[in-house]
BALO-755811 format. One line per field, with one value per residue (C-alpha): x, y, z; residue in three letters; residue number from 1. Coordinates in steps of 0.02 Angstrom, whole numbers. Example, Ala and Ser with C-alpha at 12.3 -4.5 7.8 and 13.67 -1.06 7.14 Angstrom:
BEGIN
xx <- c(615 684)
yy <- c(-225 -53)
zz <- c(390 357)
code <- c(ALA SER)
pos <- c(1 2)
***
This chain:
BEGIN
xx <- c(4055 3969 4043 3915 3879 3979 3812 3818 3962 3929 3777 3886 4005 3874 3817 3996 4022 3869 3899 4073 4023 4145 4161 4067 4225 4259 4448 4340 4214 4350 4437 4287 4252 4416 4397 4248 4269 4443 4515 4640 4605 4741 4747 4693 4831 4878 4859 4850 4990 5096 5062 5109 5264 5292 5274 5396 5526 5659 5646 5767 5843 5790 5829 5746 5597 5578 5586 5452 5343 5365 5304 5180 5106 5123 5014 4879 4884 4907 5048 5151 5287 5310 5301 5450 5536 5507 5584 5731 5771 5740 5873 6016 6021 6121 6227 6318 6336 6197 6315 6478 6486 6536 6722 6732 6698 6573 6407 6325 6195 6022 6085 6074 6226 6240 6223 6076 6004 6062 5968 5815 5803 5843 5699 5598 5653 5588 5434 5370 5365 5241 5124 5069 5062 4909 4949 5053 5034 5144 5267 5295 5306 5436 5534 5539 5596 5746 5777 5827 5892 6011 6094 6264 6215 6015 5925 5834 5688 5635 5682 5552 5430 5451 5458 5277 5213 5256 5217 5029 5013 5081 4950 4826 4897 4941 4747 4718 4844 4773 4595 4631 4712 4595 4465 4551 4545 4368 4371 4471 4391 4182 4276 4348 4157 4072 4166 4133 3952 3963 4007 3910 3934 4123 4205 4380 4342 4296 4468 4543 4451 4480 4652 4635 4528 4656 4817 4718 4668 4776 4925 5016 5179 5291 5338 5163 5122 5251 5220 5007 5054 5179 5069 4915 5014 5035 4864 4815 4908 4833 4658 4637 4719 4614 4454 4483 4492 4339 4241 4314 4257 4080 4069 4092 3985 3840 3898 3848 3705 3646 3703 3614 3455 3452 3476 3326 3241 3297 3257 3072 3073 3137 2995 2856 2898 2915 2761 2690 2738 2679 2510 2489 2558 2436 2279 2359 2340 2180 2130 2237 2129 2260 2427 2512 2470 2554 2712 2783 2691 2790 2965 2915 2885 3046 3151 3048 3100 3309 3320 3229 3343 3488 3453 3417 3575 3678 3594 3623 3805 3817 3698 3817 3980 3908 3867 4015 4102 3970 4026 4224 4153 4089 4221 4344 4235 4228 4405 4425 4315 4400 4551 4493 4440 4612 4705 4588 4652 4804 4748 4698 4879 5016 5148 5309 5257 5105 5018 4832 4820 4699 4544 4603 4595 4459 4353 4441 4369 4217 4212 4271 4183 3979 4068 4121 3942 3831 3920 3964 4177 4293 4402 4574 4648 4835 4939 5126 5255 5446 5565 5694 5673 5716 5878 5881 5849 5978 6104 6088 5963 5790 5837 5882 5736 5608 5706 5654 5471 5469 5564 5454 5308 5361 5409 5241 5164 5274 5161 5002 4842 4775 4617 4718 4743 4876 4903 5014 4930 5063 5250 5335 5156 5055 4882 4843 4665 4649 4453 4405 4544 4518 4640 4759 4764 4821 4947 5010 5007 5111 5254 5245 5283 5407 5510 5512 5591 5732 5769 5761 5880 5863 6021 6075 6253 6370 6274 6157 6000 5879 5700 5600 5409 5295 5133 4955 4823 4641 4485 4320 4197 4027 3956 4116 4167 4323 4413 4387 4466 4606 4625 4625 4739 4870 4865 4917 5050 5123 5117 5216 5337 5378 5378 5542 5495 5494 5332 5147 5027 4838 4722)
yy <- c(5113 5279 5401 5410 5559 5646 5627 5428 5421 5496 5395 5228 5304 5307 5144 5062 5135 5072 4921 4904 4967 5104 5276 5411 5526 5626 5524 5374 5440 5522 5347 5266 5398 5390 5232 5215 5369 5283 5477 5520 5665 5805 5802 5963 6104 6125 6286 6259 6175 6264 6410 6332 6290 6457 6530 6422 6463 6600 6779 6886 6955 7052 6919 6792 6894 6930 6758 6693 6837 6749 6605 6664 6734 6572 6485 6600 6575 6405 6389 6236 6307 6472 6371 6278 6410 6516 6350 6335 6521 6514 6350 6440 6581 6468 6417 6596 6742 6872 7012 6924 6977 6871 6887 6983 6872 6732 6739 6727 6580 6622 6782 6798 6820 6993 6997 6884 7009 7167 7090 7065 7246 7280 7176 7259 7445 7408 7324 7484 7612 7484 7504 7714 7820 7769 7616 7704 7522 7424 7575 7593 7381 7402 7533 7411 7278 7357 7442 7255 7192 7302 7283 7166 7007 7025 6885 6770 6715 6917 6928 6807 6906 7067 6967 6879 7042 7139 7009 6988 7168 7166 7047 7160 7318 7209 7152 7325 7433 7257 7309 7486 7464 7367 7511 7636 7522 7485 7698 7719 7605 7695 7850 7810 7737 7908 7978 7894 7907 8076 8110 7972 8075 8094 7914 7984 8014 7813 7774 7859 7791 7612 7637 7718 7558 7440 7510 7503 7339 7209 7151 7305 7323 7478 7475 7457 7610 7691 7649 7704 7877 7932 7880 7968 8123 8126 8086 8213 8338 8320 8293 8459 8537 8432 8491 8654 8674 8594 8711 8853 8794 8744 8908 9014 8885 8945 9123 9100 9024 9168 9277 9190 9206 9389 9413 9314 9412 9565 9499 9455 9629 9731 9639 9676 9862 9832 9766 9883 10030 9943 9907 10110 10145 10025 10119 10297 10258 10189 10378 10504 10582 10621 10570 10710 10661 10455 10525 10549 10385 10285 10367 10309 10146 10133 10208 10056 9944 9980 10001 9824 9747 9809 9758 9573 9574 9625 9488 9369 9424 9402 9236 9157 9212 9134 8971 8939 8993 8878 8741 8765 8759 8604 8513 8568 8528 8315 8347 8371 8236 8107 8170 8156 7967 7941 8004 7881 7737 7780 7709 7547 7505 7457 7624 7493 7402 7501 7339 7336 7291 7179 7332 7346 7144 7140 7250 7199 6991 7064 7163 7007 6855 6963 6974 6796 6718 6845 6799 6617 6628 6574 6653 6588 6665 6628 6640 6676 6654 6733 6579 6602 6770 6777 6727 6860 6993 6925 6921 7086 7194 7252 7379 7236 7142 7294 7318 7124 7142 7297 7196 7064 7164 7241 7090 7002 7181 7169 6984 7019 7050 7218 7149 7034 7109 7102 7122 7126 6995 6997 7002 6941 6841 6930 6864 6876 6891 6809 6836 6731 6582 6417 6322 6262 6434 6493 6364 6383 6584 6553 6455 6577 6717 6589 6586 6775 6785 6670 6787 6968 6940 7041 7148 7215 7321 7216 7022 6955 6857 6744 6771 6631 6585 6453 6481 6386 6424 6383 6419 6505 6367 6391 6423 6449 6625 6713 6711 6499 6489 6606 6487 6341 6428 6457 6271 6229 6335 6269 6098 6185 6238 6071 5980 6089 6275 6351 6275 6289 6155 6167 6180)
zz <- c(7235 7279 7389 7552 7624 7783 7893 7848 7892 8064 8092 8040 8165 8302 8275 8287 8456 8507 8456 8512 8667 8669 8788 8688 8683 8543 8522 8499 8378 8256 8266 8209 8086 8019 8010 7909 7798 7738 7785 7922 8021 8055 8245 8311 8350 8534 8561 8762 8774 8665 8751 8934 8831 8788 8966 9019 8916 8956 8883 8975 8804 8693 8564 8651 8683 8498 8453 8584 8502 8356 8426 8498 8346 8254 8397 8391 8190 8215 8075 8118 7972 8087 8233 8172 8115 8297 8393 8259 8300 8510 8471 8399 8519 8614 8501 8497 8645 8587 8603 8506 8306 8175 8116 7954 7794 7913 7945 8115 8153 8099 8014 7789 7689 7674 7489 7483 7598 7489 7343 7441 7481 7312 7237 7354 7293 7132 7180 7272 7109 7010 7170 7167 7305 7393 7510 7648 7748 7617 7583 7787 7803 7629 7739 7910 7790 7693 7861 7933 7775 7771 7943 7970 7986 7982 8072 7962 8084 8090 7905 7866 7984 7909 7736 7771 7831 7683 7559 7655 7614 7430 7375 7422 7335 7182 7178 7188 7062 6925 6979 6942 6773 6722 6760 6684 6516 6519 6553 6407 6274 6359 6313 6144 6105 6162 6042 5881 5948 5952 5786 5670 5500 5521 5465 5504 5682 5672 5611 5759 5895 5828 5838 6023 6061 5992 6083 6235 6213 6315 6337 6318 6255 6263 6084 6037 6143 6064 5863 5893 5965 5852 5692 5789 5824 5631 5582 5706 5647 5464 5516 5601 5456 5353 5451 5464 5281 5248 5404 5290 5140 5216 5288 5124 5063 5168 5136 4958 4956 5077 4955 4822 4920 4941 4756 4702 4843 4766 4585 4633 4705 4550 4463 4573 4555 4355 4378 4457 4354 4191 4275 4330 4132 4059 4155 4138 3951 3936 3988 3890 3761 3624 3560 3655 3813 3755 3738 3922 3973 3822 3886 4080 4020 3904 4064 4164 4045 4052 4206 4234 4106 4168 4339 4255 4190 4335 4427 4310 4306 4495 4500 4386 4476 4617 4563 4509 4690 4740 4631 4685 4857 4846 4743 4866 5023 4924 4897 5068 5110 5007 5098 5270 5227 5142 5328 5422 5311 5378 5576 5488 5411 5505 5516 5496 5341 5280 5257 5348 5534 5637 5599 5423 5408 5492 5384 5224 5279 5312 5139 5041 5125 5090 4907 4887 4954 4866 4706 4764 4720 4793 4924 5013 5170 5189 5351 5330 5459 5409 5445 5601 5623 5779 5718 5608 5722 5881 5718 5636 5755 5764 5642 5529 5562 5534 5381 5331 5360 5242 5111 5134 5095 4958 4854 4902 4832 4675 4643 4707 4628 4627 4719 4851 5021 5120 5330 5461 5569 5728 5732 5577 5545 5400 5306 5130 5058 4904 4811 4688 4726 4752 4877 4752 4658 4845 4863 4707 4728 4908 4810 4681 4830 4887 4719 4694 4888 4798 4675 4797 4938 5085 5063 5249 5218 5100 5174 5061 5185 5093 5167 5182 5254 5322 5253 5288 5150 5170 5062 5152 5187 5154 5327 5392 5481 5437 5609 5596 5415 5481 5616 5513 5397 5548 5603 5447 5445 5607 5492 5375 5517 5592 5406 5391 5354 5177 5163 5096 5173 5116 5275)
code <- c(UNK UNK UNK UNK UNK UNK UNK UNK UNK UNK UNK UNK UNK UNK UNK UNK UNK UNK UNK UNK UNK UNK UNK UNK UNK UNK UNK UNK UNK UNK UNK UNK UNK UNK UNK UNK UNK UNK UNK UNK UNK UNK UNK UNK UNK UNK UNK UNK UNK UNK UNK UNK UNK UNK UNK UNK UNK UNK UNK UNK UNK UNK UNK UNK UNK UNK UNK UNK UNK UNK UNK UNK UNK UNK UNK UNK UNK UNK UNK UNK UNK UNK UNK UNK UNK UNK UNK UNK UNK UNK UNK UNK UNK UNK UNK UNK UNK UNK UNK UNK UNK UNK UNK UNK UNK UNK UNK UNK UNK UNK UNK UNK UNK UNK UNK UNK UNK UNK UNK UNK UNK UNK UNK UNK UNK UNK UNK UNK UNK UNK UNK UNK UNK UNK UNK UNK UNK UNK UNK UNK UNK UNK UNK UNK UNK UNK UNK UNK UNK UNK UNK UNK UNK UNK UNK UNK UNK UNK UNK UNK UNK UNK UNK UNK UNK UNK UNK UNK UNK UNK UNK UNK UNK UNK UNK UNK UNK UNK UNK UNK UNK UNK UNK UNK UNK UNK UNK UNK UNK UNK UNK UNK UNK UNK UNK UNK UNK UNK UNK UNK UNK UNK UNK UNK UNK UNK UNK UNK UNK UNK UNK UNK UNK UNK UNK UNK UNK UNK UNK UNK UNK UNK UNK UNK UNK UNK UNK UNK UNK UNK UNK UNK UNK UNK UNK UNK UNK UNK UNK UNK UNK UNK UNK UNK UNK UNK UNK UNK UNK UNK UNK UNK UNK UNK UNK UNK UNK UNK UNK UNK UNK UNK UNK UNK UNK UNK UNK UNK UNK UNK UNK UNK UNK UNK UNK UNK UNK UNK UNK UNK UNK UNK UNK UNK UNK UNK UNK UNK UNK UNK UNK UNK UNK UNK UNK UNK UNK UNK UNK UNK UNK UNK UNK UNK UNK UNK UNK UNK UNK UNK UNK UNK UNK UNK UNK UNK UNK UNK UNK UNK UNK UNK UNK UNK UNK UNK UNK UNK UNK UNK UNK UNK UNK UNK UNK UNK UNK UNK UNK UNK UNK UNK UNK UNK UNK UNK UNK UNK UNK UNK UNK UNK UNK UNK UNK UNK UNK UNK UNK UNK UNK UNK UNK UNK UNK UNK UNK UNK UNK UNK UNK UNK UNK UNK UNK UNK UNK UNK UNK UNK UNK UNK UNK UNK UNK UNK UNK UNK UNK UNK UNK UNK UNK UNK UNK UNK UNK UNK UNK UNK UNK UNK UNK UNK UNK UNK UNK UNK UNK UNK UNK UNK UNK UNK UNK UNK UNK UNK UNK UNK UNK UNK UNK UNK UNK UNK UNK UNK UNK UNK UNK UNK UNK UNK UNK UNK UNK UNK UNK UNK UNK UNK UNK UNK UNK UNK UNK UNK UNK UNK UNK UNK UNK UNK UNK UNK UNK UNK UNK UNK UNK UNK UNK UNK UNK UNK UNK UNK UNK UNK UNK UNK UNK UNK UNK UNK UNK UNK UNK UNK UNK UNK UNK UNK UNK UNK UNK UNK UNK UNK UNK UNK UNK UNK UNK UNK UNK UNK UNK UNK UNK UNK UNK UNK UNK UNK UNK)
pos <- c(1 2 3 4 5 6 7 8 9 10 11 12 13 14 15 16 17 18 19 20 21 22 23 24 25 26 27 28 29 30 31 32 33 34 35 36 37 38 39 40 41 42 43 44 45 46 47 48 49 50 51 52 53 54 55 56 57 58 59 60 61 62 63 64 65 66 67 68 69 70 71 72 73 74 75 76 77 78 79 80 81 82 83 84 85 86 87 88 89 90 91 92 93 94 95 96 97 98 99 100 101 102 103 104 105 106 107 108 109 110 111 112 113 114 115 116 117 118 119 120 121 122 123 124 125 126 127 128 129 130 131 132 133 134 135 136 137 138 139 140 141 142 143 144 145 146 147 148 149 150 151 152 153 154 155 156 157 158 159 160 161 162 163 164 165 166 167 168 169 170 171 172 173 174 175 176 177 178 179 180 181 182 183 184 185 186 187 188 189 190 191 192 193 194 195 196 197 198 199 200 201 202 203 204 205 206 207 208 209 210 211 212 213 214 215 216 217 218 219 220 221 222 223 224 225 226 227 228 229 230 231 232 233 234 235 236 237 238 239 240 241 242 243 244 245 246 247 248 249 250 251 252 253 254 255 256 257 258 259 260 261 262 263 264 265 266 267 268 269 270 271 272 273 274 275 276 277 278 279 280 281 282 283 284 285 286 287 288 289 290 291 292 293 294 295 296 297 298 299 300 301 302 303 304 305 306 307 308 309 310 311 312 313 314 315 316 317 318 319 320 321 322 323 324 325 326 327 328 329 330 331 332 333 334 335 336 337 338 339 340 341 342 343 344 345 346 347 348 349 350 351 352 353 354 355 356 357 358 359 360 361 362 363 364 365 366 367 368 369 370 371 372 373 374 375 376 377 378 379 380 381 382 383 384 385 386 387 388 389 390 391 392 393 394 395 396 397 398 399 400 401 402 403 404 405 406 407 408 409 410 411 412 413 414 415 416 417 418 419 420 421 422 423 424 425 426 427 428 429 430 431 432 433 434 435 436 437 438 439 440 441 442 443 444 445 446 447 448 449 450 451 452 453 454 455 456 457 458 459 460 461 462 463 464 465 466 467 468 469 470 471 472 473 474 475 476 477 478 479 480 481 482 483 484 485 486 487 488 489 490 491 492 493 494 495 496 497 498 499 500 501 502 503 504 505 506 507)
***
């Protein structure tokens, strides 16, 4: 049957009392309504009444005076819980003189334990440093709260006040300190984009800012903080050492070839005035009118002539010294080059393991799925998992457990292919890149991996640890995109996990 509409229902309502012949009241029109709409109505709150209750009641204490506040309050906010909790607090004043204090050890009526209240305020000590400096409302409510908590005997009803109060404001400055960090990321990551923007040429600079863009990427760990700026501090450190070098090297390198300019200058110069001389020789001589007068014209020319070949030759001397300066120049500005490139590889490998990370996976996929469908091979993607490792590291320590990850990258080095690929994909979780392997070539290369782990225990002290994985393997499919067949590839390594672990299943 289909659900009718609210104003059907009100005309059907109408009708009925019409028909019925009922007083037009509003009782007798939510009956009907109710009645009709299958729903039952929440009767209204009372709020007259409940304040002619309240004005009734006695308040010559200050105890009882806070408590009808309380009530109070929850009338106007018509909150039946705080209602009940005001007329469960105005009921046990009675129950003890105000001014009496419990003996030592008890608890007065209405009051919290003592140490449930110490913990309160504690809990909310620590709260307050995650929430800045800038909400002075939620620090001062904090203040009131530990303030109370930390009396003898606090009373609950107030407690819970102060409590709702503070916990009212809290959401806001929580919505506020995730809004801000959340800013300041999307800051971060426009700023780490400007700047590989700003410098297209330099592929380095890329490197960096991929590995600002991934530690800033969320959720954020500590540790990970930690392992990115310690490995950037070093990369740092040899890229402007690194750059500098090469802005020497392009400098002298500009030095020369200005150097090599003003020689030809002054080459095409020496000539012009060679030139010159042998024209004004040539038409002194078609004049003289005896041998006597050739001689001194012969010796000019002959002096023209050295000194022109001499200044040839000193050019050509210098010319040649500084092509090759020129030359070294520019081998060591590649060198430098190829060196720079080699210290941003280093932000796309993993600084425990020195396997690639997510960017160096990412661009090694990318490299080796154009490959496999422009020359239509084959390619597998493998997902490893290390088995119980948790176990491992609650047994022996993180140490320990680093010290497994590096031993389990080195062993799958020692049976890898030169062109397979191999990444730290999360954790103790790492992906291999097999090109030109079909999906039974990648299981079979996975149990081969497995074997070799048999015979290379992980050796931590004098205790010998056997190392063993879960691995999924599937093969690229032809329209398929790399993140699905790593996906796929996973799933089946969870298969792997519950068959028993120490397994290969084929995706």
């Amino acid at each position: 049957m289909a659900t009718r509409s609210v104003s059907e229902y009100a005309r059907e309502a109408l009708k009925q009392i019409a028909i019925r012949r009922l007083q037009p009241t509003p009782d007798n029109y939510q009956a009907v309504y109710d009645e009709i709409s299958g729903r039952v109505s929440q009767p209204p709150f009372p709020i007259a009444r409940l304040r002619q209750i309240a004005r009734i009641l006695p308040g010559q204490t200050p105890a009882q005076r806070r408590v009808l506040e309380q009530f109070s309050t929850a009338v106007d906010a018509q909150d039946w819980s705080a209602l009940q909790n005001a007329l469960v607090a105005y009921a046990s004043l009675g129950m003890t003189p105000v001014s009496a204090s419990p003996p030592e050890g008890e608890v007065a009526m209405g009051a919290l334990p003592t140490a449930f209240a110490e913990r309160l305020a504690r809990l909310v000590d620590n709260i307050l440093p995650a929430l800045g400096e800038d909400d002075t409302r939620v620090r001062t409510l904090a203040t009131e709260l530990t303030q109370w908590l930390r009396q003898t005997s606090p009373e609950t009803a107030t407690a819970e006040k102060l409590l709702d109060n503070f916990s009212y404001r809290l959401s806001f400055a929580s919505e506020d300190q995730a809004a801000i960090r959340a800013g300041l990321l999307t800051l971060l990551q426009l700023v780490f984009d400007n700047i590989a923007v700003l410098s297209p040429d330099d592929t380095w600079l890329h490197g960096q800012a991929q590995a600002l863009r991934e530690a800033a990427t969320p959720p954020l760990t500590l540790r990970r903080i930690d392992e990115v700026q310690i490995r950037l501090k070093d990369v740092i450190l040899k890229q402007r050492e690194s750059r500098e070098r090469a802005v020497q090297a392009q400098q002298q390198m500009r030095t020369l070839l200005a150097t090599f300019i003003d020689r030809l200058a002054e080459m095409d110069e020496s000539s012009a005035n060679y030139h010159a001389q042998l024209t004004d020789c040539a038409e002194r001589i078609s004049h003289v009118s005896n041998v006597q007068e050739l001689g001194p014209l012969l010796q000019e020319v002959m002096r023209a002539t050295h000194d022109m070949t001499q200044s040839s030759r000193a050019m050509r001397t210098e010319l040649h010294d500084l092509r090759e300066r020129a030359d070294a120049s520019t081998a060591e500005i590649e060198h430098l080059r190829e060196e720079l490139e080699r210290t941003s590889a280093q932000a796309r490998h993993d600084p425990l393991t020195g396997s690639l990370n997510r960017k160096g996976l990412e661009e090694a996929l990318e490299r080796e799925v154009s490959r496999a469908r422009r020359i239509d091979a084959p390619l597998c993607i493998a997902l490893l998992d290390i088995d119980n490792f948790k176990l491992l590291n609650d047994r022996l320590g993180h140490a320990a457990g680093d010290a497994a990850l590096v031993h389990l990258v080195k062993t799958t080095r020692s049976v890898m292919r030169p062109q397979d690929q191999l990444a730290r994909f999360g954790g103790e979780e790492f992906v291999l890149v097999l090109p030109d392997t079909s999906l039974e070539q990648g299981v079979q290369a996975m149990k081969r991996l497995q074997r070799e782990l048999t015979t290379h225990y992980f050796m931590q002290g004098e205790e010998r640890t056997l190392i063993t994985f879960s691995a999924g393997v599937a093969q690229l499919g032809h329209d398929e995109s790399s993140s699905a067949a790593v996906k796929r590839a996973d799933q089946a390594m969870y298969l792997a996990k519950r068959s028993g672990k120490n397994r290969v299943v084929a995706a």
